[in-house]
N, C-alpha and C positions, 0 to 999 in steps of 0.2 A: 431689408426691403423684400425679401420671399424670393423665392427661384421661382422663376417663369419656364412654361413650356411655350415652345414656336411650332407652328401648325401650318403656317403659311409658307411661299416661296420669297417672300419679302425680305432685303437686306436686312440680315438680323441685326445690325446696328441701328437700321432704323426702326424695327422693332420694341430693342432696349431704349432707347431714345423717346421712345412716342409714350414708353410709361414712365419715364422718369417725368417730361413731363406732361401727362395728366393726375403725376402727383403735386407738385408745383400748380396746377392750372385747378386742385381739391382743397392746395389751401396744406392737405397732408406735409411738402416741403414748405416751407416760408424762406425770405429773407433773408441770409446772411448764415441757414442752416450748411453745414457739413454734408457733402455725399458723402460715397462709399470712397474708399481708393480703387484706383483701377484693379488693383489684383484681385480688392472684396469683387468688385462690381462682375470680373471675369468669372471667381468662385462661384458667387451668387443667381447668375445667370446659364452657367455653363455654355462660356463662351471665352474666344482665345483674348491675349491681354490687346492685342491689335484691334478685335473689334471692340472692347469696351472703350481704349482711344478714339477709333472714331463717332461711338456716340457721344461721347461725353465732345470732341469737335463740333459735333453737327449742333447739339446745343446749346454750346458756346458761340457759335455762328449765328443762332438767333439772337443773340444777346440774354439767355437764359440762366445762363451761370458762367460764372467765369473761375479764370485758374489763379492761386496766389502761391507767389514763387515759396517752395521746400515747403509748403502747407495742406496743397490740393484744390479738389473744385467745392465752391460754392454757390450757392444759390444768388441770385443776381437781380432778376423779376421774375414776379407773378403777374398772373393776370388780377390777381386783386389789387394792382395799382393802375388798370387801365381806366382813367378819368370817364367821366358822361359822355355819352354820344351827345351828338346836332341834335337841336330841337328842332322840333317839324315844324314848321309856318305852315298856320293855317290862312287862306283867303279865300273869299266868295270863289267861286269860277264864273268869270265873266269873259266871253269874247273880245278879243284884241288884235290890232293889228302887230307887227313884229319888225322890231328895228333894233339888231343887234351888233348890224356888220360892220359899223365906225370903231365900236368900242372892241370886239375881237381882233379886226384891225393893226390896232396900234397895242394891244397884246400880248398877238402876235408877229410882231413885228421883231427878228431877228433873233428869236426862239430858237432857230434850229444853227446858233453860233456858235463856235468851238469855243471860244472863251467864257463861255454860260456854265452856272452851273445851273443846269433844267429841269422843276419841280411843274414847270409848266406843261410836259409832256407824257400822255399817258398811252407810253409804248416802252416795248424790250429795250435795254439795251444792246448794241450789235454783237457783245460779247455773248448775250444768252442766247444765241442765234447758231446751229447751225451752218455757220454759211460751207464750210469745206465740202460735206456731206451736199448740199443744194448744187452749190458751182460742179461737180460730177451730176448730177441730175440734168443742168444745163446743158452740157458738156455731151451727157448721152441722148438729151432732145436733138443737138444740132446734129448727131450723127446717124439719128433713128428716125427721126422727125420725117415725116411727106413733107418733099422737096425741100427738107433741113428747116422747116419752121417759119419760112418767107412769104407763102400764101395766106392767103384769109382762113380763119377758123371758121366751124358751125355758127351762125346766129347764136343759138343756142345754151353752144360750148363744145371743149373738146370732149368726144364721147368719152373716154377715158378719164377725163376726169369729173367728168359726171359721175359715173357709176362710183368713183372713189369717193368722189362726197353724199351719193346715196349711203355709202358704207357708214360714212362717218355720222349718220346720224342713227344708226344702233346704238351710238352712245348714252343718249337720250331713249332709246325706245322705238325712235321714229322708223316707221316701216317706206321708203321711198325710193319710188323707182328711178333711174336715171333720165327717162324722159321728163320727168317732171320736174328738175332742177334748170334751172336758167345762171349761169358763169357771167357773171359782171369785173366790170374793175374798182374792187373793194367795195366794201358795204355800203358805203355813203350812194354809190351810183344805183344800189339793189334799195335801197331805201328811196332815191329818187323816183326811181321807175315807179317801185311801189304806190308812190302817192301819187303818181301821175293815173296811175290805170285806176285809181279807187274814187278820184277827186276833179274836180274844175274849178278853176278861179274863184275866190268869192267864200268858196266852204269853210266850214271850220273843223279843224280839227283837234280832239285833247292831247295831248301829253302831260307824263307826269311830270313833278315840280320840286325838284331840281332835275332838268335837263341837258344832254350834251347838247352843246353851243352850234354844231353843227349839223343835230334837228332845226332847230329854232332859221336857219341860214337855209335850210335848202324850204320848209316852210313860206319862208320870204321871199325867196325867189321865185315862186310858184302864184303867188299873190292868194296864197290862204291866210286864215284868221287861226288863232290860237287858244282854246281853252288849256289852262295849267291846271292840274289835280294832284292837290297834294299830295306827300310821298312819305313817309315816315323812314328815316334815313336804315331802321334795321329789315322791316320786311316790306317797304315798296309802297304803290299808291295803294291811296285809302278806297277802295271800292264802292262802299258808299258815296263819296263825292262825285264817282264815275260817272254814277247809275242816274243822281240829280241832276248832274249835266246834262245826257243823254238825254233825260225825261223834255228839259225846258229850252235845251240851245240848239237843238239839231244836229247834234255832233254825224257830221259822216265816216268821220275815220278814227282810230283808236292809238297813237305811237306809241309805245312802251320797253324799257329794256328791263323784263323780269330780273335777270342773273347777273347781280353784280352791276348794277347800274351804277355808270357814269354821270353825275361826279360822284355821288353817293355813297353807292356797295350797299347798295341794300341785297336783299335776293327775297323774292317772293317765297313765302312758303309752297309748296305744289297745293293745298288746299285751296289760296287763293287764286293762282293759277288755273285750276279747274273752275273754280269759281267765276272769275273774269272771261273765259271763256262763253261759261254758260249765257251770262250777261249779251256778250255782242253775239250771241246765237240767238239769242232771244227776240233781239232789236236787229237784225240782219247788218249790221254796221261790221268793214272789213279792221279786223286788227290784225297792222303791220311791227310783227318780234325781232328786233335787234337781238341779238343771241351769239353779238361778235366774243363776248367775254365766258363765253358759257362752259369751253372745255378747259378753262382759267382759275380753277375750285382748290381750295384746299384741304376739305376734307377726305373722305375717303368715296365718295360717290359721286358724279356729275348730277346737278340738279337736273331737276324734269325741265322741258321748255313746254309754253304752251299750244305749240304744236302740235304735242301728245293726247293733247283732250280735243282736239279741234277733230269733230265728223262731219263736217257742213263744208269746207273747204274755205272759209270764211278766213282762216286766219293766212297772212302772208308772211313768211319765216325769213328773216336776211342773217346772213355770216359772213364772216370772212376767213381768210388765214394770217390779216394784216397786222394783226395784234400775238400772235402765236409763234408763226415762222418766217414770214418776209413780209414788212411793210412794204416796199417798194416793186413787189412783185404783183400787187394789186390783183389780188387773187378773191374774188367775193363770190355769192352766187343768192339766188332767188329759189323757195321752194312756194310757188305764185298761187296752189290750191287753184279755185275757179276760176282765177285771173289768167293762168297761162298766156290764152293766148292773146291778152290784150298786150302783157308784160313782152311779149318775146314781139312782139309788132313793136311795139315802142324801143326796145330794145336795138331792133334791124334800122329803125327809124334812126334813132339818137348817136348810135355809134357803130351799128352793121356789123362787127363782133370783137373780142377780148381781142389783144394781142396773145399770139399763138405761140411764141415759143415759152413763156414763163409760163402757159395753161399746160402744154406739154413737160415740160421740165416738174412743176408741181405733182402732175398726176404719175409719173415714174418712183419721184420722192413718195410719194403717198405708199405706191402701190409695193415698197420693197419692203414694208412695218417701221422706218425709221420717224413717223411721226410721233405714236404712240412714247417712244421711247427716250424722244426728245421733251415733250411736254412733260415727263414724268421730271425731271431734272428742273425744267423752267419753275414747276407749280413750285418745288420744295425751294427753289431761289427765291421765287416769290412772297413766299410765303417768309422765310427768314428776312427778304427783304423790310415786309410790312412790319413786322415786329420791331426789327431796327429803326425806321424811323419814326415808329412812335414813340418808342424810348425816347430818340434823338428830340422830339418835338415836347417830351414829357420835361424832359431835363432842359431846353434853351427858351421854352415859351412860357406866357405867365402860367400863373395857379388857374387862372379859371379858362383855361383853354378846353376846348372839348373837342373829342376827337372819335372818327368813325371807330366801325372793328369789322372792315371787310373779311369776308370768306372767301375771295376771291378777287381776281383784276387786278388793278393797277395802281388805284390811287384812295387817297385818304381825304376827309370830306371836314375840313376844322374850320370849325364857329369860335373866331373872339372875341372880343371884349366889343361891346355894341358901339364904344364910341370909337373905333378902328372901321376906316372905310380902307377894305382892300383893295379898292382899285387905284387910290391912294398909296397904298402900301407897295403896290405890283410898280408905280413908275418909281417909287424911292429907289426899291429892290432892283428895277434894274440898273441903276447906277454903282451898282454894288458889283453887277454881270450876274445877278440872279434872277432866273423867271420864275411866275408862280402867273397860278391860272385865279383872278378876281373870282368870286361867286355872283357879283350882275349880269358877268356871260353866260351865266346858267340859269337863267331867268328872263320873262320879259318886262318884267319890270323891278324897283331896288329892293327885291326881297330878301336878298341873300347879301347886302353892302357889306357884313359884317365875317363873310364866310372866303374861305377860299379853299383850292384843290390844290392837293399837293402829288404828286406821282413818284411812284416808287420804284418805275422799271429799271433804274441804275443799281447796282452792287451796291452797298455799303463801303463808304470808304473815308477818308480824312476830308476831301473837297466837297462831299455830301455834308458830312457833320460842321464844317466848318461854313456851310451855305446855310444851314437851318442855325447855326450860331447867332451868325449876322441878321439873320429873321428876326432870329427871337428879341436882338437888342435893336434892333428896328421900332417892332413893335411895342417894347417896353415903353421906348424913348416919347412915340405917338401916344401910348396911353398917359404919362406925364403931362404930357402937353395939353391932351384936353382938360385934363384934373384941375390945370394951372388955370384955364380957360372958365 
């Protein structure tokens, strides 16, 4: 395999590990080939016999290669068995009214049950969470805190944790000052504002197609109309359909989640990013960026957002930390560009400000570097996660199953066999105690019958694999059935 030199300060197991495989991922390893033994693997790399055990762990943990007893490791998968991605649905874009919340509803309906096993939620599990490290955070808000955390915060937000999530958009590139961030409670309410300060009753707005379910919901509440633009599942909406829309239906506002969209995973090239930018600069139209999945990447670099190309101030940027570090701490913010101060009015209006001790508690967590250093552990769980359950879904589902190849997030975006209605399949499964999110909910109309979302934020484990088991014979049994039909 050659001796490698390490250049970097990176766990040299994960190192060793990242080239074994991108040899597996060249096709160079295959199938069922022999590594090295660990003592080659140590010689080979000039490294001790304990780190080449843990790489040769780490991916074994992806489900990469495995061990066979008094034999050693072998190869397990490649990525030359990951089946076709979703095909894109194409459809006109025509304006719609939007009526999704009967069928999310009863969906969602007892989803969040301990006797579930939940394919239907696209969040951490509590385990890849910090919480020890957070509850001291807490713990030194209530002790530090002006008058312990009990009074109202900034409109705003806490100045403190402003300025930490200005930080945090160095990530990205983005140059922002603390004034210019608005602290919501989670994304969803930084997405509502958003459309409130850009839009009035009656408007239409595009999003892309497939959408979270809970665009389409706060949309409807609002009494706008909806253009859907298609979205090609590996790099995002198609830009030309954007641009036809714009030209002929009046589009006012733009939704989008570049990175890692939900349910999908796609992620925009930064090309097109710049690109779609230039578009609603052009046509003065505000496009508002989900960007909750964004510090969620598996690769080695955070994608650009396109915030980074926005000079007009045109683009409105939402995030969260609800997907990251504490769902429950409803930690979001708004970067509102021209809108401020519509955004931070509405804002004083609708709920007058955040709750103040988890805005305090957050921005001490932020400010001590233990974020960075958490994420770095989530992304690699993440990441071994997606792996596994596609295997899991390669090995229990039919042959002509197709399935995303997120770079990031949470969830996996699989198209069945057409004569499989998943929302059909979502009330069997729950009889099973399994949930799984339909693909109608990510749509305003039956474009996706055939598709559903499956989420990955749980570990790998026997209840997981034996939840995508009972799927798969599920689904076989439906596809029998129509055949019979």
């Amino acid at each position: 395999m050659g001796k490698a030199v390490f250049t970097s300060d990176e766990h040299l197991y994960l190192q060793v590990a990242d080239g074994i495989e991108k040899m597996i991922a060249g096709d160079v390893l295959r199938i069922g080939d022999k590594l090295p033994s660990v003592r080659v693997l140590s010689e080979e790399y000039g490294i001790s016999m304990g780190t080449a055990f843990q790489a040769y762990y780490h991916l074994e943990g992806k489900g990469l290669i495995e061990s066979r007893p008094k034999s050693g490791y072998y190869v397990r998968f490649t990525h030359r068995r990951f089946p076709a991605v979703p095909q894109m649905i194409r459809h006109e874009p025509v304006p719609a009214e939007v009526t999704v919340q009967e069928m999310i509803k009863q969906v969602l309906h007892r989803i969040t049950a301990e006797d579930m096993t939940n394919f239907a939620l696209a969040a951490p599990a509590i385990e890849l969470l910090p919480t020890a490290k957070l509850n001291k955070s807490v713990v030194h808000a209530l002790r530090n805190g002006k008058d312990h955390c009990i009074g109202y915060e900034d409109t705003q937000g806490n100045p403190e944790l402003r300025k930490q999530i200005a930080k945090l958009a160095f990530n990205w590139g983005g140059r922002i000052a603390p004034d210019e961030v608005v602290v919501t409670s989670g994304c969803m309410e930084a997405i509502g504002l958003s459309l409130r300060a850009v839009t009035v009753p009656g408007d239409t707005v595009a999003v892309e197609s497939p959408a979270y379910f809970g665009i389409y919901q706060i949309i409807e509440c609002l009494g706008l109309k909806v253009v859907e633009i298609p979205s090609d599942p590996e790099t995002g909406p198609e830009l030309a359909s954007l641009e036809k829309a714009i030209d002929k239906l009046g589009i006012r506002a733009v939704i989008l989640v570049p990175n890692f969209n939900n349910p999908a995973g796609s992620c925009m090239p930064d090309e097109n990013k710049k690109r779609l930018v230039e578009i609603i600069q052009q046509h003065q139209i505000p496009l508002i960026e989900d960007d909750i999945y964004g510090e969620l990447y598996f690769g080695r670099h955070r994608p650009k957002t396109c915030k980074y190309y926005d000079t007009q101030g045109l683009l409105i940027h939402c995030s969260s930390l609800s997907k990251s570090l504490a769902p429950g701490y409803r930690i979001g913010w708004i970067l509102p560009g021209r809108f401020l101060d519509k955004v931070s009015a509405l804002k004083q209006m609708y709920t007058i400000s955040s709750p103040t001790l988890t805005q305090v508690a957050v921005a001490h967590f932020l400010s001590i570097g233990r974020y960075e250093y958490h994420l770095k552990n989530l992304r690699k769980a993440l990441h071994t996660q997606s792996l596994r359950y596609i295997q899991g879904i390669l090995q229990h589902f039919p042959d002509d199953t197709r399935i995303s190849r997120p770079q990031g997030g949470f969830v996996l975006w699989v198209e069945l066999n057409a004569a499989i209605d998943t929302y059909e399949l979502c009330t069997e499964a729950l009889k099973h105690h399994i949930s799984i999110a339909p693909g109608r909910i990510f749509s305003i109309g039956s474009n996706y019958s055939n598709y559903l979302r499956i989420g990955y934020g749980s570990p790998w484990n026997e209840k997981v694999e034996s939840g995508l088991k009972t799927l798969g014979s599920i689904i076989r049994k439906m596809v029998a059935r129509s055949a019979i039909k």
